[in-house]
N, C-alpha and C positions, 0 to 999 in steps of 0.2 A: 573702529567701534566693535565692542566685544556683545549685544545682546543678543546675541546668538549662544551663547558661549555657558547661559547660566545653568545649570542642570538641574535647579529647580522650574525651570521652565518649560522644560522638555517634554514635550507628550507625543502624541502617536503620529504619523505624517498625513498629512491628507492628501489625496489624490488629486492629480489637476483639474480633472472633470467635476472634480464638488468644489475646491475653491473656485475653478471660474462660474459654478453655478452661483456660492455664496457671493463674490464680487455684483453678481448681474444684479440678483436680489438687495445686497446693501446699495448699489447706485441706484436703481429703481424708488428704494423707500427713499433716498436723500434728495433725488429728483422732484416726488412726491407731496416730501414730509419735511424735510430741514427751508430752513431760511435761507436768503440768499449771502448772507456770510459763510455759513456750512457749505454750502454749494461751491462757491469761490473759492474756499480754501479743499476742499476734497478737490478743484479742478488744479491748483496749484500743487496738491501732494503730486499728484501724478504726472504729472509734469517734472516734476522736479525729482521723482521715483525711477525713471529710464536714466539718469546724471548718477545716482547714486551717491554715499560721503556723506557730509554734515547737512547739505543741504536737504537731504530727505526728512532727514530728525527735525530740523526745525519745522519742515514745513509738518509733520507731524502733529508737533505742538501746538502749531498754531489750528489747523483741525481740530483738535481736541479744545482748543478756548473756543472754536467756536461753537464746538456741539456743546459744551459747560453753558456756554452762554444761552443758545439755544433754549435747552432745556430751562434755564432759568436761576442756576448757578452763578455766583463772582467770579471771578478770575484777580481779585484785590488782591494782592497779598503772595499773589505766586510770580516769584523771579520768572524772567522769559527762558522758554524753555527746562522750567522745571518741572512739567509733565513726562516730558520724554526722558529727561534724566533718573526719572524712576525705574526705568525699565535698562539702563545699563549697568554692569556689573563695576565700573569704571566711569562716576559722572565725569569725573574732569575731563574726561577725552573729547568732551563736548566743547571745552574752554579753550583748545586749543587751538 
């Protein structure tokens, strides 16, 4: 998987002590504030986050329908895993 790779993507690095500040902050609100499908699937990204591969991305995806859903958003009409296929330079790599 190349979404790393995009170089319009690229900005400034952030230091470990602010992303693990941000991490504590977004799990705290999802704790909070999301549903218990947000929840479930934020606990399956991360799980499945330490494996690394495709199975990250999906479980991405599915995160992402769930916070869509969440907030009150469809998810009709979008092929599985066409969320995270936005963010690669290379969808098919996902296909395979």
């Amino acid at each position: 998987m190349q979404a790393n790779v995009n170089d319009y993507l690229k900005g400034p690095e952030i230091p470990e002590k602010e992303l693990v500040e941000l991490m504590l902050r977004f799990k705290t609100d999802i704790m909070l504030w999301a549903s218990p499908e947000v929840i479930n699937a934020f606990n399956s990204f991360q799980e499945s986050s330490g494996k690394g591969g495709i199975g990250t991305l999906v479980a991405v995806d599915r995160l992402y329908r769930a916070i869509r859903s969440d907030i009150g958003l469809s998810n009709r009409g979008l092929p599985v895993n066409s969320l995270v296929k936005m963010y690669l330079k290379d969808p098919s790599e996902l296909e395979q």
